[in-house]
N, C-alpha and C positions, 0 to 999 in steps of 0.2 A: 467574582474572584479578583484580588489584586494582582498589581503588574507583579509581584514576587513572587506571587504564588504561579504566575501563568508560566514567572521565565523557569520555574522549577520544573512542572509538568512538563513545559519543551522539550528540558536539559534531560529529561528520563526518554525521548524520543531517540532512537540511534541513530536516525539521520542527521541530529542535532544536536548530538554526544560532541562534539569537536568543536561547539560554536562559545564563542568567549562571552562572558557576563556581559557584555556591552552590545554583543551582538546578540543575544538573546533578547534583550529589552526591545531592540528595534522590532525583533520579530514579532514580542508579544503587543508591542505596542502598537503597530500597523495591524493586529490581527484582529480576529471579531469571535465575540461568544454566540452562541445557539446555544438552548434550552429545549430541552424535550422533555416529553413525559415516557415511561415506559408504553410499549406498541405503537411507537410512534413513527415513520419511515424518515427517515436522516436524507438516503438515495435510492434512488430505483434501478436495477441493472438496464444497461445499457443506454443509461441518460448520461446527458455528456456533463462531464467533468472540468470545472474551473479552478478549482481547491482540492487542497486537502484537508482533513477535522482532526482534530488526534483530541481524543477524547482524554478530556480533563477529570469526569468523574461519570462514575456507574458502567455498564454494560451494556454492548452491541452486540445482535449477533445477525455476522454475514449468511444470508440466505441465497441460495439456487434453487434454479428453476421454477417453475407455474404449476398450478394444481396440485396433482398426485403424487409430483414430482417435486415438487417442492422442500426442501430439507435445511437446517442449520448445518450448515457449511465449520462455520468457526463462530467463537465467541470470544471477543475481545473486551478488553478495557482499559485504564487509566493508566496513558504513556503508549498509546499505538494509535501509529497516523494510517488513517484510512484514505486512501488517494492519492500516492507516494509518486504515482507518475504524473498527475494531474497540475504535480506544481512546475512539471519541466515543456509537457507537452499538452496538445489539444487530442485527449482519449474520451473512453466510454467505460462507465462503471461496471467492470466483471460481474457484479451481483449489488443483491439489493443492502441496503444495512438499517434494521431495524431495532427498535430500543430492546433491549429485555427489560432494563430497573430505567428510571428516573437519570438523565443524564445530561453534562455539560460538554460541552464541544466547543475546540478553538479552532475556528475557522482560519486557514490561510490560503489567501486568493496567488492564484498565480503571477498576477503584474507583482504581489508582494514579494512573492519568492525571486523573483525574476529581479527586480531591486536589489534586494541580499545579494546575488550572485554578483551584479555589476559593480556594487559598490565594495566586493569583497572579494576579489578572483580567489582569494583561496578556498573559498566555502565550495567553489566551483571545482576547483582541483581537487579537494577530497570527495566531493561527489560523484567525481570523474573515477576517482579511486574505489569507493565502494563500489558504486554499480559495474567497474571489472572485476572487482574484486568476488561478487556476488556471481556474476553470470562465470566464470571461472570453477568455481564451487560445481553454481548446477550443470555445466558439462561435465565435469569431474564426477559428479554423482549418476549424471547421464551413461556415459561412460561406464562405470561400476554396474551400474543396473544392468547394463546391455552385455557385459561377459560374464554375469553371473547368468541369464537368460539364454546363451550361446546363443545371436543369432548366425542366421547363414542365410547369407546372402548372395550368394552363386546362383548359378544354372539349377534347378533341378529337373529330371529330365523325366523323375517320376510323379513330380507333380499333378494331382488329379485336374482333369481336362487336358493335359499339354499329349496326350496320346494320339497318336495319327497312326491307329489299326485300318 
């Protein structure tokens, strides 16, 4: 892939929606391509995270749990960064991400990401901005869920077991 084609692909990431053509280049340009073929594992849950991928071409699909348990979680593709915390902090990949089709992946390491932010405090401040913005929402939804559920969270005094006959 070309540097144009990769700052395009970024520019469709929404973490990366706000970054200016000049700053997309730096990004694409410090960052690194992966190749895979479909069934191929990208990451493994609970392997630690230095990057994020945001897949440039084909399909991923996030898998949970082992064995029997095992399941397609989600199936993502071109213009979703996979490892969204990975570029701020030292984590563990929630689940595994393995190919379905034939796929291209831009790698960005976190000292990369980490560069962006220093050499660009604003890239910082709106990141600062979505992820309240973001956590805001899932309270709000949190919220929503929890008074459509009524809980009660009192005394109950006929709670099974709390009887002293």
């Amino acid at each position: 892939m070309s540097l144009e084609s990769d700052m395009e692909v970024l520019s469709e990431v929404p973490l990366f929606q706000e970054l200016s053509r000049d700053q997309l280049r730096l990004l694409a340009f410090g960052a690194e391509h992966r190749v895979l073929r479909a069934g191929e594992i990208l990451f493994r849950a609970e392997a630690r995270a230095d990057a994020g991928f945001v897949v440039a071409s084909g399909e991923v699909h996030l898998v949970e749990g082992e064995g029997e348990a095992r399941h397609i979680a989600m199936t993502v593709g071109r213009g979703t960064l996979l490892g969204e915390m990975a570029l701020m902090a030292d984590t563990r990949r929630p689940s595994s991400a393995v190919t379905a089709t034939d796929c291209d992946f831009i790698r960005i390491s976190r000292p990369l990401f980490r560069r962006m932010l220093q050499e660009y405090p604003e890239i910082a401040a709106l990141l600062h901005q979505r992820i309240r913005d973001d956590f805001l929402s899932m309270a709000n939804r949190i919220l929503a869920l929890s008074e459509t559920l009524e809980f009660d969270l009192g005394d109950d005094d006929d709670a099974p077991g709390d009887r002293r006959d």
